[in-house]
One Martini backbone bead per residue (centre of mass of N, CA, C, O) as a GRO file, in nm:
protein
   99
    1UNK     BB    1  10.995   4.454 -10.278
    2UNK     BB    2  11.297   4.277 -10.128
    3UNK     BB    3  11.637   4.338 -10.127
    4UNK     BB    4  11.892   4.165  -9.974
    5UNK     BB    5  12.254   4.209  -9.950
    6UNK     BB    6  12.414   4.431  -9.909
    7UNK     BB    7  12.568   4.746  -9.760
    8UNK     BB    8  12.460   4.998  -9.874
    9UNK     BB    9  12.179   5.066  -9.704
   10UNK     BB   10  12.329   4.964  -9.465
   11UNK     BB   11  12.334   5.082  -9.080
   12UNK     BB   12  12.465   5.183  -8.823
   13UNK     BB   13  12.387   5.225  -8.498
   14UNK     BB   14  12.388   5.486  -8.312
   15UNK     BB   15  12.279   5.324  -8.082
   16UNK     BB   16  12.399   5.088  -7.847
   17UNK     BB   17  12.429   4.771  -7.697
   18UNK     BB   18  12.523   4.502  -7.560
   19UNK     BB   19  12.237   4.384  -7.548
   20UNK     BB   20  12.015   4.122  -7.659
   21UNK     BB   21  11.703   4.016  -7.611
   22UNK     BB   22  11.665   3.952  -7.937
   23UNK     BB   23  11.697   3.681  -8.225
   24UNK     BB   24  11.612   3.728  -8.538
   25UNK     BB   25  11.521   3.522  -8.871
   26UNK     BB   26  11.516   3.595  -9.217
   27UNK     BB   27  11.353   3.455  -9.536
   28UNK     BB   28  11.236   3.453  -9.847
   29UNK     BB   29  11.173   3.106  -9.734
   30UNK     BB   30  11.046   3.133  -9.486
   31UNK     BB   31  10.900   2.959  -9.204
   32UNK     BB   32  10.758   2.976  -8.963
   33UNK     BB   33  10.825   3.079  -8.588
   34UNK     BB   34  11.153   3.040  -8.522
   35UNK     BB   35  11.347   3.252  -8.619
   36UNK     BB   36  11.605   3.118  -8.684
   37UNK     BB   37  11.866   3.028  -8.852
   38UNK     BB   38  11.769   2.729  -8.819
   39UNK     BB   39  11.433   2.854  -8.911
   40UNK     BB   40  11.330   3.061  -9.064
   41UNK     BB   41  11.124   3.350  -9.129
   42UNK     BB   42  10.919   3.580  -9.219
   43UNK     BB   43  10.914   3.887  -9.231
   44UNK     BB   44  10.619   3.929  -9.077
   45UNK     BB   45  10.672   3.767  -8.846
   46UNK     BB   46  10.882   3.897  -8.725
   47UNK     BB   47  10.716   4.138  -8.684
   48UNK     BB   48  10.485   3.995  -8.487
   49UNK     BB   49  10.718   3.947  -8.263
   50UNK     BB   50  10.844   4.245  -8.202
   51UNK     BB   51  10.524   4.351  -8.169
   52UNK     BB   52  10.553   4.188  -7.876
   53UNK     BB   53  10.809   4.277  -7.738
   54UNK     BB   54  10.811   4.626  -7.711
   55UNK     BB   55  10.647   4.700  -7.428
   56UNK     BB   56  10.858   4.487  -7.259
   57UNK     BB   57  11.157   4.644  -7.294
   58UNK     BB   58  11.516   4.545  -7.217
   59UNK     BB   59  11.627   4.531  -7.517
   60UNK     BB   60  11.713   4.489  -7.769
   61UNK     BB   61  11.611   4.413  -8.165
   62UNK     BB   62  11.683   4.130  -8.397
   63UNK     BB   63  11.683   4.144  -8.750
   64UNK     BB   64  11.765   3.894  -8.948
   65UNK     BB   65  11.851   3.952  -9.320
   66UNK     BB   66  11.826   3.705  -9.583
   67UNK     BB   67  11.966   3.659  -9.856
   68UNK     BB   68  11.761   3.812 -10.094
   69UNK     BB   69  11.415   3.818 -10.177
   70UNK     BB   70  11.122   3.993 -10.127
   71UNK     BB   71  10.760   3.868 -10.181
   72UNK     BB   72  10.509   4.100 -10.130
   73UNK     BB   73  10.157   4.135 -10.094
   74UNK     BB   74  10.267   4.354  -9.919
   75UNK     BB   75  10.324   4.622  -9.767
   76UNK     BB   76  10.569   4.732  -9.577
   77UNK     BB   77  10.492   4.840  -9.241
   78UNK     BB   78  10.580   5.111  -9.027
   79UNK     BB   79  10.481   5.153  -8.657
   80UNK     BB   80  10.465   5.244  -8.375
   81UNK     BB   81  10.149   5.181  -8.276
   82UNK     BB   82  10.226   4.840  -8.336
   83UNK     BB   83  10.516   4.793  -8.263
   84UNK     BB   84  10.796   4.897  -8.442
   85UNK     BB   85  10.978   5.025  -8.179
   86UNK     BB   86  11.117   5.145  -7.974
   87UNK     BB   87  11.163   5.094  -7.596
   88UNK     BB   88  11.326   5.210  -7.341
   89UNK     BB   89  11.574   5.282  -7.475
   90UNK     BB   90  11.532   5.099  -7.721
   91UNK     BB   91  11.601   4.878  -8.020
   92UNK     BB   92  11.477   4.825  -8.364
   93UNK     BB   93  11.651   4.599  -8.574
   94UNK     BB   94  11.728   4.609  -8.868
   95UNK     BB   95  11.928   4.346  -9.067
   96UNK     BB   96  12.192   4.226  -9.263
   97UNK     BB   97  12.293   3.959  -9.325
   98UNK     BB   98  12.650   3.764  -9.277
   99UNK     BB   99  12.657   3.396  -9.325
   0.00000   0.00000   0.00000
């Protein structure tokens, strides 16, 4: 389970750029993938669309958490090896949405 509300453990990148590649949106009732504002989609499936743009990163990758409970079947794991780091000194964020 993965709780997503204030501020508390979240934390501003140390390094940022100043345009972003992508912006998803997760949200615990997410469904479908357009991952847009009007359309969140699942913390997995952003998970899967990160993990497809990070081998030809030209700019950073936001990942906005929109508040509420995430009830995952399985543990969230992040892997460099699966693309869930940033490449070519870009970043991927997950961040909590405040909107």
């Amino acid at each position: 389970m993965l709780t997503v509300g204030g501020m508390g453990a979240w934390a501003k990148p140390t390094t940022a750029h100043a345009d972003v590649q992508v912006t998803y949106y997760a949200s615990p009732t997410g469904s479908g993938s357009a991952c847009t504002l009007a359309a969140p989609c699942a913390l997995t499936t952003a998970q899967g669309l990160v993990r497809v743009h990070t081998a030809n990163m030209d700019n950073d990758i936001v990942v906005n958490l929109c508040a509420g409970t995430y009830r995952l079947s399985h543990p969230l794991v992040f892997s460099s090896t699966l693309g869930d780091s940033g490449t070519h000194s870009y970043n991927v964020i997950y961040r909590a949405y405040h909107g």
